[in-house]
C-alpha positions as semicolon CSV with decimal commas, in nm:
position;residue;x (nm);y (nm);z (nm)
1;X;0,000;0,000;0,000
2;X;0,139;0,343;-0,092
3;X;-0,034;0,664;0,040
4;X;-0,094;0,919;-0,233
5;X;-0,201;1,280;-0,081
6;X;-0,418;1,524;-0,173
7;X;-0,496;1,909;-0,105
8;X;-0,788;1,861;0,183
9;X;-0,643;1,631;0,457
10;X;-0,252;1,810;0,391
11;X;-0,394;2,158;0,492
12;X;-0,632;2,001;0,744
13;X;-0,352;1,858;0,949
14;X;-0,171;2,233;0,965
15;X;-0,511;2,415;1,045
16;X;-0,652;2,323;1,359
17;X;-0,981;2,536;1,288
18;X;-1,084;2,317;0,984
19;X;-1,398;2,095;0,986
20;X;-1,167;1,793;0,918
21;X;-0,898;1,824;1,152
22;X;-0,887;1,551;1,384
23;X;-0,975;1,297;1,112
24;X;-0,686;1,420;0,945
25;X;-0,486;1,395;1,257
26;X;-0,610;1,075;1,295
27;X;-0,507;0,989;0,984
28;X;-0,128;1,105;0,988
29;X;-0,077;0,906;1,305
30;X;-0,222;0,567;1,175
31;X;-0,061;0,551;0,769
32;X;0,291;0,510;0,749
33;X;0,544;0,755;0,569
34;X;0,600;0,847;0,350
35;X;0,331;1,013;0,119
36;X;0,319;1,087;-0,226
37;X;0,196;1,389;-0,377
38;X;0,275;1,603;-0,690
39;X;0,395;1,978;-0,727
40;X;0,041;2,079;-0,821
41;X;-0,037;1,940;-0,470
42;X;0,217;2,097;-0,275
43;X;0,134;2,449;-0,456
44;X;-0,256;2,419;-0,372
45;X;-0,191;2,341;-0,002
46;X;0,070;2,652;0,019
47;X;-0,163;2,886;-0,117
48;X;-0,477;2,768;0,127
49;X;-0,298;2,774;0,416
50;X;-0,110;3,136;0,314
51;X;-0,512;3,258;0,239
52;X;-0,601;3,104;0,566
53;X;-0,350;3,251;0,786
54;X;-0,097;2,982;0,850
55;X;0,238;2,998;0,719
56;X;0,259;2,770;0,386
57;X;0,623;2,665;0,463
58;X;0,453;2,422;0,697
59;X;0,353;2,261;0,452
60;X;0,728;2,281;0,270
61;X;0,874;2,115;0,594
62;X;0,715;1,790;0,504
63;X;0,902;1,734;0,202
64;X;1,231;1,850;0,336
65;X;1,184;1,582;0,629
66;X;1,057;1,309;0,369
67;X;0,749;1,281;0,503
68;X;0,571;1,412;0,202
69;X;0,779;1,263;-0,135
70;X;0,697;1,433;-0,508
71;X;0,840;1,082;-0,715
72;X;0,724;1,243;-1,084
73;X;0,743;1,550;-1,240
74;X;0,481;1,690;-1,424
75;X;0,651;1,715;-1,769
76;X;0,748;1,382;-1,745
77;X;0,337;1,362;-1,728
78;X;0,223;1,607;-1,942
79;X;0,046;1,395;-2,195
80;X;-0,095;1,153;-1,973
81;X;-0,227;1,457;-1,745
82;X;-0,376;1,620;-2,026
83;X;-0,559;1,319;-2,128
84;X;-0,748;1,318;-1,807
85;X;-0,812;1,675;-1,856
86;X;-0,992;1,558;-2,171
87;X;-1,142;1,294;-2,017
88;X;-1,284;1,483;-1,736
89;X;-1,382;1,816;-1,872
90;X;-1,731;1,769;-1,733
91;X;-1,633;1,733;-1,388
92;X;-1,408;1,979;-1,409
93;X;-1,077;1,860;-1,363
94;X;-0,793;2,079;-1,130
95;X;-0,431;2,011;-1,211
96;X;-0,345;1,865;-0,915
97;X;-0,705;1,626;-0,940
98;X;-0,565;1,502;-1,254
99;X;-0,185;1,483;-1,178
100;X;-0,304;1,262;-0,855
101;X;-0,522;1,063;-1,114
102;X;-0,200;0,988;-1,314
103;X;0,046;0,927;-0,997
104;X;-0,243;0,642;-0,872
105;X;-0,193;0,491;-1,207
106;X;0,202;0,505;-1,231
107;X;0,158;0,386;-0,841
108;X;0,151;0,035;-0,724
109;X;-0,123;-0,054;-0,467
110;X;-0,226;0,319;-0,438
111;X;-0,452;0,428;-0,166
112;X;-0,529;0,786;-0,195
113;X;-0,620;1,058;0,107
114;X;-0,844;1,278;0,035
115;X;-1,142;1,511;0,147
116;X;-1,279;1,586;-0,247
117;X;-1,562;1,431;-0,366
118;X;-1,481;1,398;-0,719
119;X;-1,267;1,095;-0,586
120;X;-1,581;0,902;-0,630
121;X;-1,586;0,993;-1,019
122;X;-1,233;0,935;-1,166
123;X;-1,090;0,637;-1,253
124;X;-0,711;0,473;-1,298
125;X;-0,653;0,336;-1,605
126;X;-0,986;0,403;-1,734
127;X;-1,237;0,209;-1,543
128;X;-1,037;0,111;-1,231
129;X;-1,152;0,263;-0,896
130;X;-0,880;0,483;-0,684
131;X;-0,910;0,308;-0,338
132;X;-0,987;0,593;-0,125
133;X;-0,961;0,657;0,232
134;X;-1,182;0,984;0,310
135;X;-1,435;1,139;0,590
């Protein structure tokens, strides 16, 4: 099992007034390190804890302690990434959605963390179902 991160349970760990705080506390105590995540990740957690008052190298200091790893990087994606834009125009689709979309298929036994619905709509490889753990 490899933990894949997302946006939602990253800046709920650092924010002790959000709604999903302690499950994401929870969370961080019980999976084991390290996490993977993407750049697009990483830049969407710095800005909402900046716009919510908390200082986004928090979120930095994970990934300088390897607790947080980036394996790929999005060139190295591009195409693939862009396909799932196509894919899921209807949804829509953020960056780091569809670059977390692409890491769970590049991934072996991937089990993302998440708090964002759309979760429940994409699919690895197609038609495979991204084993989520969420609230």
């Amino acid at each position: 099992m490899t933990v894949l991160l997302d946006t939602g349970p990253w800046v709920a760990l650092l924010s002790r007034n959000d709604t999903h705080h302690r499950w994401a506390l929870e969370q961080f105590r019980r999976l084991p390190p390290p996490f993977l995540s993407c750049e697009a990740v990483v830049a969407e957690t710095c800005f909402l804890l900046a716009r919510s008052g908390f200082d986004p190298a928090l979120a930095l200091q994970f990934i300088e302690r390897g607790v947080v790893q980036l394996p790929c990087a999005l060139q190295e994606q591009i195409g693939a990434v862009s396909s799932l834009f196509r894919r899921y125009e209807t949804v829509p689709t953020s960056l780091a959605d569809a670059a977390l979309i692409r890491l769970s298929e590049i991934t072996d036994a991937p089990l993302l963390l998440t708090t964002d619905s759309d979760f429940h709509i994409y699919r690895r490889h197609g038609r495979q179902i991204i084993p989520l753990i969420s609230p």
